[in-house]
C-alpha positions in Angstrom: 0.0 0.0 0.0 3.2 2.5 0.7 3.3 2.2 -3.2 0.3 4.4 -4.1 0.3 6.3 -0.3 3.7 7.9 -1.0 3.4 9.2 -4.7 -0.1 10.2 -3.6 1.3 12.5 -0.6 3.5 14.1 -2.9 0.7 14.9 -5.5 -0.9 16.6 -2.7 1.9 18.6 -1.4 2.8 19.3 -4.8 -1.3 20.3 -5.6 -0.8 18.2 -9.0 -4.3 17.7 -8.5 -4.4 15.8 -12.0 -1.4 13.0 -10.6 -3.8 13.1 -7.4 -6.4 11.7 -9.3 -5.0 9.3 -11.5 -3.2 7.3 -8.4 -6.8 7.8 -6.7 -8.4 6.2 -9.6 -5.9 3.3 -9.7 -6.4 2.3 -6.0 -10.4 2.1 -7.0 -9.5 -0.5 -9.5 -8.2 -2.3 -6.6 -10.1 -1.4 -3.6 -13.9 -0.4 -3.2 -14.2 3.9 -1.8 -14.5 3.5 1.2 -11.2 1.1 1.5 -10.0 3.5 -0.6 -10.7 6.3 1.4 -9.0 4.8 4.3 -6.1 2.5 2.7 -4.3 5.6 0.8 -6.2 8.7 1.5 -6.0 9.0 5.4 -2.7 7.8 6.0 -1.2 10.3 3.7 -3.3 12.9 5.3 -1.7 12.3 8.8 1.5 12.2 6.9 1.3 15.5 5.6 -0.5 16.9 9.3 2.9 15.2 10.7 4.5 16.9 8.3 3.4 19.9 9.3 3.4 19.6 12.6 7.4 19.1 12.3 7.9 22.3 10.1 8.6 20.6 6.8 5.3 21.5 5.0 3.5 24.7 5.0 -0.4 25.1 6.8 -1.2 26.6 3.0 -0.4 22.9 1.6 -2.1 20.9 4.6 -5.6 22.8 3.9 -5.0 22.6 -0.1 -4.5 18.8 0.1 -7.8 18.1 2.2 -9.2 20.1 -0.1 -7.9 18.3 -3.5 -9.1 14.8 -1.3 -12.6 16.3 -0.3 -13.3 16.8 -3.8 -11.6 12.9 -4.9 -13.9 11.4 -2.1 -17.0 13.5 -2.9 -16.6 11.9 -6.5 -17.0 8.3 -4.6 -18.5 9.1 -1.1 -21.2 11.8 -2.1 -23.1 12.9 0.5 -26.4 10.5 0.4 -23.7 7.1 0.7 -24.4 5.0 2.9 -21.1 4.3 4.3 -21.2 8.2 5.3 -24.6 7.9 6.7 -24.2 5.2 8.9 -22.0 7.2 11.3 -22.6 9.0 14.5 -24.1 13.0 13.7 -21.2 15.2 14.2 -20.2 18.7 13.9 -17.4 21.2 13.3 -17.6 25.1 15.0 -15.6 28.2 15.8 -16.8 29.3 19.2 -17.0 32.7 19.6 -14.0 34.1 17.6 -13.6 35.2 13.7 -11.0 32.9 12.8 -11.8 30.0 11.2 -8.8 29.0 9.0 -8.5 25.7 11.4 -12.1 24.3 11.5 -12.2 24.3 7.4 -8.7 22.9 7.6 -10.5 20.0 9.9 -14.1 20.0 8.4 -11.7 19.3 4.9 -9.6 16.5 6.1 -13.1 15.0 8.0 -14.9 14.6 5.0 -11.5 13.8 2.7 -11.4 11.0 5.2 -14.6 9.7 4.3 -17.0 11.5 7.4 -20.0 13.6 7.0 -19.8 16.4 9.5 -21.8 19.3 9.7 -20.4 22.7 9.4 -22.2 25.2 12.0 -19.6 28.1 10.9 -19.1 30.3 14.1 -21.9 30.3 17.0 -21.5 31.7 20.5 -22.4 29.3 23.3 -26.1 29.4 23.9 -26.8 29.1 20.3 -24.0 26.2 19.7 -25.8 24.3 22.8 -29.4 24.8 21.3 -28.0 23.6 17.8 -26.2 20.9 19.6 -29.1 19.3 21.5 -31.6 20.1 18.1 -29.5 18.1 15.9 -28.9 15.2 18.6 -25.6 15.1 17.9 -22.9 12.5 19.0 -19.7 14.6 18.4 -18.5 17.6 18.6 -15.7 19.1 17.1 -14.6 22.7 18.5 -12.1 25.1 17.2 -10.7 28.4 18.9 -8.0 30.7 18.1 -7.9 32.8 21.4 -8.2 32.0 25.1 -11.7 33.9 26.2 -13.2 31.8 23.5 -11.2 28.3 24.6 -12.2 29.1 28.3 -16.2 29.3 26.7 -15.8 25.7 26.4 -16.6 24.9 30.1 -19.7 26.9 29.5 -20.7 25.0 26.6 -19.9 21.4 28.1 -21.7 22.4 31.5 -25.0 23.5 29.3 -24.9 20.6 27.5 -24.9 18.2 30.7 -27.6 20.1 31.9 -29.7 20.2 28.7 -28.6 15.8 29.1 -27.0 15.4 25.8 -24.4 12.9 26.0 -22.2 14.6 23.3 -18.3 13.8 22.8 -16.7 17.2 22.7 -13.6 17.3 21.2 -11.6 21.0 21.0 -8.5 22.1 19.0 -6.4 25.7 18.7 -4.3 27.6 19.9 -5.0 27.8 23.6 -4.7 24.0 23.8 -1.4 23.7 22.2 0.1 26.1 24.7 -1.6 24.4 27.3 -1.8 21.1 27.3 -4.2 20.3 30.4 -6.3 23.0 29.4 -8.7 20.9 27.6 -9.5 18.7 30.4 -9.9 22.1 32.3 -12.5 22.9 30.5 -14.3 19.7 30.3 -13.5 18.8 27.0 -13.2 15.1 25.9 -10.5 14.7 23.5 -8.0 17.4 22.4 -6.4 17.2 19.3 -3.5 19.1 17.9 -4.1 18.6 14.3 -6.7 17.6 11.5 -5.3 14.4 11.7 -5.6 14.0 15.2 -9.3 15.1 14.9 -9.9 12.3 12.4 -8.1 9.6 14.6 -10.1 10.9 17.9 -13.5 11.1 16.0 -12.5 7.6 14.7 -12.1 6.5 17.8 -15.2 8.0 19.6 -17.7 6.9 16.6 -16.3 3.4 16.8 -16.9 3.1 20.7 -20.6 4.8 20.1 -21.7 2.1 17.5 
C-alpha cells in the first residue's frame, strides 16, 4: 500500500491535482471507496499533518490537500452514501472568535477522510448548545483561536450536561497547544492538535458509540 500512499502525498503537497487523481483512480481498480478512502487517502493525510506539525510543510499545503481529497472522495463518497450515513451525527464550529482558518482545515480533512460532518460556521455558546441538542448530535468538534473563547468551552460542556446530551466534545487551537491540560480544564473530551488528530479521535469516539 506504501506504493500508491507515498506518490499520492507528494501529489498533494505538490497540488498536482491531475497525478492526485489518477493514483486515486488506480487504488479504486483495486479497492472499493471507502477502503480506498482509508487505505491511501487518510494515511497520507496524517502524513502531511505530521509533516506539518514538524515544520517541513506549509499550513497553505495541509488545507489545499484536504481540499484536492474532499473533492476525490465526494466523487465516490457523495453525501447521500451510505457508508457516510451510517455514522454517529457530528459537527465542526468556531466558538466565539472570527478565525476559522483551522475548522475548514478539519471539516476538509473530515470529509476527505470519508466522514460527514456538519459545518455550523461560528456560534456563541447558547446558540452552539441549542443547535447541539436540536441536531442530537454524538460529536462535537470545536475550534478556537484565542483564550476567552477556549475558556467558553466549560460553558458549553456544563450546558450541555444540563440540557442531558451525552455529546463527545472534542476541541482544537491555539489555547490547547500552549496548554496542554487546558482541555480537560474545561471539560473537553478529546484534544487534538491537528486535522489528523481530529480524524483519529472522531474515529475513535464513533467506533466506541456504535
Amino acid at each position: 500500500m506504501e506504493d500508491f500512499i507515498t506518490p499520492f502525498r507528494n501529489a498533494l503537497e505538490s497540488l498536482d491535482r491531475a497525478q492526485a487523481d489518477a493514483l486515486f483512480q488506480r487504488v479504486l481498480q483495486q479497492y472499493s471507496p471507502i477502503e480506498a478512502v482509508e487505505k491511501v487517502v487518510v494515511p497520507a493525510l496524517e502524513q502531511i499533518g505530521t509533516a506539518w506539525h514538524e515544520g517541513s510543510v506549509a499550513l497553505s499545503q495541509v488545507y489545499m490537500s484536504g481540499r484536492l481529497c474532499e473533492s476525490l472522495v465526494d466523487g465516490v463518497l457523495p453525501p447521500s452514501d451510505p457508508d457516510r450515513k451510517h455514522q454517529p451525527r457530528s459537527a465542526i464550529v468556531v466558538l466565539s472568535d472570527y478565525h476559522d482558518l483551522g475548522k475548514r482545515i478539519v471539516y476538509s480533512v473530515m470529509r476527505a477522510s470519508g466522514f460527514e460532518i456538519f459545518d455550523y460556521g461560528r456560534l456563541d455558546v447558547d446558540a452552539l448548545v441549542q443547535r447541539v441538542v436540536s441536531d442530537r448530535l454524538r460529536v462535537l468538534l470545536i475550534s478556537v483561536l484565542i483564550l476567552p473563547s477556549a475558556l467558553k468551552v466549560r460553558e458549553v460542556c456544563a450546558q450541555l450536561k444540563a440540557a442531558g446530551s451525552d455529546v463527545k466534545v472534542v476541541v482544537g487551537g491555539a489555547p490547547f497547544l500552549f496548554d496542554d491540560m487546558l482541555w480537560r480544564e474545561v471539560g473537553a473530551d478529546a484534544m487534538g492538535r491537528s486535522a489528523s488528530d481530529a480524524v483519529a479521535i472522531v474515529a475513535r469516539l464513533m467506533g466506541a458509540m456504535q
